[in-house]
C-alpha positions as CSV (number, residue, x, y, z in Angstrom):
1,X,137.7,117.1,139.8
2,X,135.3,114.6,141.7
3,X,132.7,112.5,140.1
4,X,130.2,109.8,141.7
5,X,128.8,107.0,140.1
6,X,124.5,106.5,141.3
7,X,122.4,103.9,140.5
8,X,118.6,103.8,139.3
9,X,115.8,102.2,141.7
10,X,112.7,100.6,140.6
11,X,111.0,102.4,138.1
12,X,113.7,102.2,135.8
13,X,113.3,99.1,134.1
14,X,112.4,98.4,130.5
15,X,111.8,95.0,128.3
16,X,115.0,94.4,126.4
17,X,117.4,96.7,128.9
18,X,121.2,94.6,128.9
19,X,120.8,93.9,125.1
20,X,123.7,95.9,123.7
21,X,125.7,95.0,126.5
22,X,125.3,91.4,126.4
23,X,126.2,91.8,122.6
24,X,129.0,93.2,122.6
25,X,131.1,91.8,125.6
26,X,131.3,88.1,127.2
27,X,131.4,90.0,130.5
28,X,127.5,90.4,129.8
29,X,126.8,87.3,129.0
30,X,129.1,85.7,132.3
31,X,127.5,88.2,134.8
32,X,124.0,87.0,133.3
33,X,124.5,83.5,133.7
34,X,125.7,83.9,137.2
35,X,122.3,85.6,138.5
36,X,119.9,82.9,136.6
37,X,122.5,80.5,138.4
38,X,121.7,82.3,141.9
39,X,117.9,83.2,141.4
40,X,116.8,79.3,140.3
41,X,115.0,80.7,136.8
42,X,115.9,82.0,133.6
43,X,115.7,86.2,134.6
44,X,117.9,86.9,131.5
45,X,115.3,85.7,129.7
46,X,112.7,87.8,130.9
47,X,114.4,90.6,130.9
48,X,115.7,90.6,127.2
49,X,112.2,89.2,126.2
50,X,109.5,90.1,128.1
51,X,106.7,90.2,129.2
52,X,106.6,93.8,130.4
53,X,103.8,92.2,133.2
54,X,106.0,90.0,134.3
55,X,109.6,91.9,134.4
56,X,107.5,94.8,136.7
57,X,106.5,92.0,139.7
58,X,108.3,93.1,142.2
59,X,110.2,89.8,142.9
60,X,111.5,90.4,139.1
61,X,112.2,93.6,138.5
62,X,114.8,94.1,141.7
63,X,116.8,91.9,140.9
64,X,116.6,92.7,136.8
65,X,117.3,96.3,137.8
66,X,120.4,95.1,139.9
67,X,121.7,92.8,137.3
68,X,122.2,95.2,134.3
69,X,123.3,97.6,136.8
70,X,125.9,95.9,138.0
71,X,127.1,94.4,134.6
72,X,126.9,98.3,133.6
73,X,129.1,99.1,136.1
74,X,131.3,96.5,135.4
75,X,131.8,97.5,131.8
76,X,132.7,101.0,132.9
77,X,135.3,99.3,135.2
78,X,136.7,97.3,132.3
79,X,136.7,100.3,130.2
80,X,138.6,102.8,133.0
81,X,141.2,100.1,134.2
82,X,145.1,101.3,134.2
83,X,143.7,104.4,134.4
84,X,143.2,107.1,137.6
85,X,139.9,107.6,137.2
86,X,138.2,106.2,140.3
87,X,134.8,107.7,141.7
88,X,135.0,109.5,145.2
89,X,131.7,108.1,146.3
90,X,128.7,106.1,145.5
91,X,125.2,105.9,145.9
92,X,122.1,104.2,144.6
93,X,118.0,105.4,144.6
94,X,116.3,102.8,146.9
95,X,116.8,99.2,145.1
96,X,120.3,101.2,143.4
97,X,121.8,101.3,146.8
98,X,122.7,97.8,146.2
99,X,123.8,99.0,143.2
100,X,126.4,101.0,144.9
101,X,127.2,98.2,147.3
102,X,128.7,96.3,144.7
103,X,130.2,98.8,143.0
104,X,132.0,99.9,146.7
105,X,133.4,96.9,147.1
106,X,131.9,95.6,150.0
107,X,130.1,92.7,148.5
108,X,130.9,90.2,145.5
109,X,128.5,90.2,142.6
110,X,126.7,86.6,143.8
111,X,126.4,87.8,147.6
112,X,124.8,91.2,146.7
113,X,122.2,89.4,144.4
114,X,121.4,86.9,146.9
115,X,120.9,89.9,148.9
116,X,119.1,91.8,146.3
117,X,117.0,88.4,146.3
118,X,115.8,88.4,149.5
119,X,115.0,92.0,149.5
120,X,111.9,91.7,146.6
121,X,111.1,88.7,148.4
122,X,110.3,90.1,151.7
123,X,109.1,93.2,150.7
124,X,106.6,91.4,147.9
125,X,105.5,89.6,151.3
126,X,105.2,93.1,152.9
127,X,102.7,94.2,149.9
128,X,100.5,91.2,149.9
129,X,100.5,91.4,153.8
130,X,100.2,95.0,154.8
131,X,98.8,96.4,151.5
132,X,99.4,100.2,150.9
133,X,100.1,102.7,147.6
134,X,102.3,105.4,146.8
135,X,101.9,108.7,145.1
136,X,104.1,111.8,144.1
137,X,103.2,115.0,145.1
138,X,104.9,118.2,143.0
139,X,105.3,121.8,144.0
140,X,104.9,121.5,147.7
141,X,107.4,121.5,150.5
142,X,108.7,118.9,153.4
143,X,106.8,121.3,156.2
144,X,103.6,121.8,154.2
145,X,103.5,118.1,153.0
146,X,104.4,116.5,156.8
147,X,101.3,118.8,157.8
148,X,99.1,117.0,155.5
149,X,100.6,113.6,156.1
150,X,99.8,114.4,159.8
151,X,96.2,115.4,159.0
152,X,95.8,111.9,157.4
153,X,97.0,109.7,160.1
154,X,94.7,108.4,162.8
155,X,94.6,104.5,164.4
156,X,94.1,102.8,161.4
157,X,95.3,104.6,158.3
158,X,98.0,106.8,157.8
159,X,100.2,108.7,154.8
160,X,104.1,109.3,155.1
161,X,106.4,111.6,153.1
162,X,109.4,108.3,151.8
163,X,111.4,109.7,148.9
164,X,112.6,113.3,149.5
165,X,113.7,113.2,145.2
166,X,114.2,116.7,144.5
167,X,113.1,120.2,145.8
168,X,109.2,120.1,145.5
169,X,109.6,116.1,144.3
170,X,108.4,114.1,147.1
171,X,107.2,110.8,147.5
172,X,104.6,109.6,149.8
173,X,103.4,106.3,151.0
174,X,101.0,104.8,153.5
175,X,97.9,102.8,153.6
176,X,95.6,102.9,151.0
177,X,92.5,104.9,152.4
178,X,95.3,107.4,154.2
179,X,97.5,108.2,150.4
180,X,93.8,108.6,148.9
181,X,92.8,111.1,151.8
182,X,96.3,113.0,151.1
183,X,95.8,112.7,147.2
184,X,92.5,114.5,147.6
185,X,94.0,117.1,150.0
186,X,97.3,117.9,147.8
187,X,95.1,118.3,144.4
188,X,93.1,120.9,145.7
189,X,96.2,123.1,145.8
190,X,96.8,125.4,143.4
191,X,100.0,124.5,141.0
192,X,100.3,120.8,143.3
193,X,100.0,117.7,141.3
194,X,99.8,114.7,142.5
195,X,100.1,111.6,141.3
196,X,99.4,108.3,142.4
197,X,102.3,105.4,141.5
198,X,101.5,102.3,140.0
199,X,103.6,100.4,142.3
200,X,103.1,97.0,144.3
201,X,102.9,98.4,147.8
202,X,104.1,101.2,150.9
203,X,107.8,100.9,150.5
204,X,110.1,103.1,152.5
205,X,107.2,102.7,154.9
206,X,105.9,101.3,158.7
207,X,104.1,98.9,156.3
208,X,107.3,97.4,155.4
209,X,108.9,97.0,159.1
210,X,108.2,93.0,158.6
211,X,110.7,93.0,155.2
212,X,113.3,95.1,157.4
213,X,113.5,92.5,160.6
214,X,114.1,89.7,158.4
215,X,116.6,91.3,155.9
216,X,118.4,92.0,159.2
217,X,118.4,88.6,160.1
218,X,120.1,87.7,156.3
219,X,122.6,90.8,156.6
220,X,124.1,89.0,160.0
221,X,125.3,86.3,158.1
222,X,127.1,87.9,155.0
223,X,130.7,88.6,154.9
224,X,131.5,92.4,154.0
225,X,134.3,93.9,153.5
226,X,135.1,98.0,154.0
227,X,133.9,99.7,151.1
228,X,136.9,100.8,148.9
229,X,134.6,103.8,148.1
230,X,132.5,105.2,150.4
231,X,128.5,104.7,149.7
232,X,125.9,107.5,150.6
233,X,123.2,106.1,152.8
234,X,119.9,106.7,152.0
235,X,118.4,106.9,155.4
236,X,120.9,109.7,156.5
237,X,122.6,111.1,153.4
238,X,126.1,110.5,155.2
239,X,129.4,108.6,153.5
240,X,129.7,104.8,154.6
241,X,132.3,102.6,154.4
242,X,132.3,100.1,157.5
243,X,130.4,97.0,157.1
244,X,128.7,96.9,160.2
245,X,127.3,100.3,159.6
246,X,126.7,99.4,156.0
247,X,124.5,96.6,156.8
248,X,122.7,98.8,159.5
249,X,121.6,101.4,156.9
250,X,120.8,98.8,154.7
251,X,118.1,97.6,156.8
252,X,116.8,101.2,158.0
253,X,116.6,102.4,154.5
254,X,113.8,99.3,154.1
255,X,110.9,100.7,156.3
256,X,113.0,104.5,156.4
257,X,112.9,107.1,154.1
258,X,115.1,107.9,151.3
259,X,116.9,110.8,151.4
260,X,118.0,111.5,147.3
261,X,118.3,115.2,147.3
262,X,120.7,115.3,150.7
263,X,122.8,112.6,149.6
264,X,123.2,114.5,146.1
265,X,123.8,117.4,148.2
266,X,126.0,116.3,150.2
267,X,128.1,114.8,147.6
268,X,128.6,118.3,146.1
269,X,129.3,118.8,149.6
270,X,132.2,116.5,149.5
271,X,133.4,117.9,145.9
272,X,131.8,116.3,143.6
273,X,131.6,117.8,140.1
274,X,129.9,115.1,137.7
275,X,127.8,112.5,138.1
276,X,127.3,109.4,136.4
277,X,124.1,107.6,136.2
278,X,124.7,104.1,135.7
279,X,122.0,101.0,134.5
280,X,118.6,101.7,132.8
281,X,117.3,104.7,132.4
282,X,117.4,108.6,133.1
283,X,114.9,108.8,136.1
284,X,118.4,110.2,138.7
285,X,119.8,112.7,136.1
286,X,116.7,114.6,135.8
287,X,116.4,114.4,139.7
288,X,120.7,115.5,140.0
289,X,119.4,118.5,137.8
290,X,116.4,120.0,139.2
291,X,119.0,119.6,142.4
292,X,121.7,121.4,141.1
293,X,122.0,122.7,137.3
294,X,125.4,123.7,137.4
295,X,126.8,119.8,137.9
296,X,127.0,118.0,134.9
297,X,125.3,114.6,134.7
298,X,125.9,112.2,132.1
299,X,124.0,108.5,131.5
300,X,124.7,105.1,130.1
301,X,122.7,101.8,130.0
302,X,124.2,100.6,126.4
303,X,127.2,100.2,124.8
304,X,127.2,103.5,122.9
305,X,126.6,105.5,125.5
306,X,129.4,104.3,128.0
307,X,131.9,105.0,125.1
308,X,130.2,108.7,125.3
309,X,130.8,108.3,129.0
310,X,134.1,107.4,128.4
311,X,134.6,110.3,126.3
312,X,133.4,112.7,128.9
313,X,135.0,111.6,131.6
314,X,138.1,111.8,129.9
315,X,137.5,115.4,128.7
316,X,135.7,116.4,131.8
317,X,138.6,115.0,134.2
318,X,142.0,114.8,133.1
């Protein structure tokens, strides 16, 4: 049986994620000196302590997310070596693709953060330049929702479906005036809610082309290597593993949108049975479930949890 590790975007955050981790094996505590190392500034710090304010900038919580992701993933690694348990694929929501980037293979812990790095920086830029919002509209479809968006777009302002999350879960962004004029629309529709995202700007939008040009530039000069296991692009839902194409839907999935549900669908496609959400949070298993309730999904961001991981993995697969 199959099984796909996917990584959590931001949202997922939460003062004191790491903790148990950090506790309980010097891996932790390597991987976290590492990143403050890299970033300039004492991240562990805020993300074990706080403030909740400042761990949410976006210039923060990227990289936070990232971290404790990746020294999750690592732990999960250290837990499954000698044995034949290795996922099929990989993918991550958003900021998680970089997630699955390490966790392919292609990258080494300090040149994904550095990317990872660059990424909040440019697209905090983005937000301060080009300001814009986000909101999440339930319980309508991609035609009827692009209609909308469409009716809300003129010269100046404009509204864009970004995050296709689950059937009926979708995610649009735009400028400010345009989301409120699609807002208005959607909540006038019986059984639609929509909700508008506390969230720093447009991402996954034309608002953010800026970030996407000069991540490209950044992306030319990293070494990659060929995934060891294949990572589902967000901006095309399709199984990547050479670097040149990795780093090409690494920038497209900046100012593109993010296709969750065909990437989970398509890793059913390729055979996948169980999926394993990996870092803080539960925001991708309840999205893998409204996808598909008859794959199994199973979280960990702390040490009791992996073991239960652990557990099921080894009851699920062997």
């Amino acid at each position: 049986m199959k099984y796909a590790l996917i990584f959590p975007g931001q949202g997922a955050q939460y003062v004191g994620m790491g903790k148990s981790f950090l506790q309980a094996d010097p891996i932790a505590a390597d991987l976290f000196a590492q990143a403050n190392d890299v970033l300039g500034y004492d991240l562990k710090k805020i993300i074990l302590e706080g403030p909740e304010e400042t761990l949410v900038q976006t210039q923060n919580t990227q990289p936070a997310i990232w971290i404790v992701s990746a020294i999750a993933y690592r732990l999960l690694s250290k837990e499954l070596s000698g044995s034949s348990l290795r996922p099929a694929l990989v993918a991550g929501h958003s900021l998680g693709e970089y997630s699955a980037l390490y966790a392919s293979g292609a990258v080494d812990f300090q040149s994904a953060l550095k990317l990872v790095k660059y990424r909040g920086q440019f697209l905090n830029d983005c937000c301060q330049e080009n300001p814009g919002r986000m909101a999440a509209i339930v319980g309508l479809d991609r035609t009827e929702l692009k209609e909308m968006c469409d009716s809300t777009t003129n010269a100046l302002d404009f509204s864009a479906m970004v995050n296709f999350n689950s059937p009926g879960q979708i995610v649009v962004a735009g400028t400010q005036n345009g989301v409120d004029q699609l807002l208005a629309l959607a909540q006038k529709k019986p059984g639609v809610r929509a909700i508008a995202l506390n969230v720093a700007g447009a991402f996954h939008s034309k608002l953010m082309s800026q970030a996407a040009i000069k991540m490209e530039e950044v992306l030319k000069s990293m070494p990659f290597q060929r995934a060891q296991t294949p990572i589902v692009a967000n901006c095309d839902a399709r199984p990547t593993s050479e670097p040149d194409a990795i780093k090409e839907k690494l920038v497209r999935q900046i100012d593109h949108p993010v296709f969750w549900e065909d990437s989970i669908q398509r890793m059913i496609q390729e055979g996948v049975e169980l999926f394993i959400e990996v870092g803080p949070g539960r925001v991708l298993s309840g999205l893998v479930r409204r996808i598909d309730k008859t794959k199994k999904i199973v979280s960990f961001d702390d040490m009791e949890t992996l073991h239960k991981v652990i557990n099921e993995l080894n009851l699920t697969l062997y």
